[in-house]
N, C-alpha and C positions, 0 to 999 in steps of 0.2 A: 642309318637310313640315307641313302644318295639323292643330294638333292638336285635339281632337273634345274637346267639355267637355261634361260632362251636367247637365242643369239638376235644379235639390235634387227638384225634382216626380217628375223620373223617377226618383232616387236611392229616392226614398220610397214608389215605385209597386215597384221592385226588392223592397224590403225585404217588401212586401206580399204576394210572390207568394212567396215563400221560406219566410212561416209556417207551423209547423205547426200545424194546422187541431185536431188531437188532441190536441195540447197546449192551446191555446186552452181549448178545450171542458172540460179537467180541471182547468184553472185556474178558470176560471170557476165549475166545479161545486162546486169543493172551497171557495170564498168563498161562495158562497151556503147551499151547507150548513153549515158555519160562521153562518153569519149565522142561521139558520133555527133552529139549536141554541141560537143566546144568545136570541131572541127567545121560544122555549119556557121558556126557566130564567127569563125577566124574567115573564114569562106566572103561570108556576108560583111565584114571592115574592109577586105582587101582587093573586093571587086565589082562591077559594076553591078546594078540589080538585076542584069538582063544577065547578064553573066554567074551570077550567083544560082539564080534561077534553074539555068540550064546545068550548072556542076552539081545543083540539089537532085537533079532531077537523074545526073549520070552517076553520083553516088550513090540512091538507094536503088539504081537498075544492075550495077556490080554486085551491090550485096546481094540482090532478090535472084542474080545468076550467077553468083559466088563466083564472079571474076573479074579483078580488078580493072583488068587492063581498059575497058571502057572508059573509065573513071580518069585514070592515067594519059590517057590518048587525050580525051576533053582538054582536060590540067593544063596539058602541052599545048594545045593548040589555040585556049584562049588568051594567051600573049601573056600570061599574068596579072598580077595585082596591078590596079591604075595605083599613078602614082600619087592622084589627088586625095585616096584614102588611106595612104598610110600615115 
């Protein structure tokens, strides 16, 4: 009897088609918010409250129009972290 070996490619195409897709997507979410949450407390040590305020407010308008570059522009133009809160 010949017996049938599967190569690692399909072993790994298997395991692809088994994920769950839902899981994925809460895992993923739940890192990025995460991530999104320390980047506002790093946001909010390093700048004024008026200025924090305004970078809260051009970060979640990049994300809501999946483009950074608002975000980046702001960054730039608010002269940086005061240096009384680092």
């Amino acid at each position: 009897m010949k017996r049938h070996t599967r190569s690692l490619l399909e072993e790994l195409e298997e395991i692809s088609k088994n994920r769950d897709t839902k899981h994925i997507i809460e895992s993923r979410a739940a890192n990025v918010i995460s991530s999104a949450v320390h980047l506002l407390e790093v946001i909010e040590r390093n700048f004024t409250a008026e200025q924090s305020a305004i970078l809260e407010k051009k970060l979640l308008i990049a994300i809501k129009n999946r483009d950074h570059s608002k975000f980046v522009n702001s960054l730039k133009r608010s002269g940086g972290p005061t240096d009384e809160n680092k």
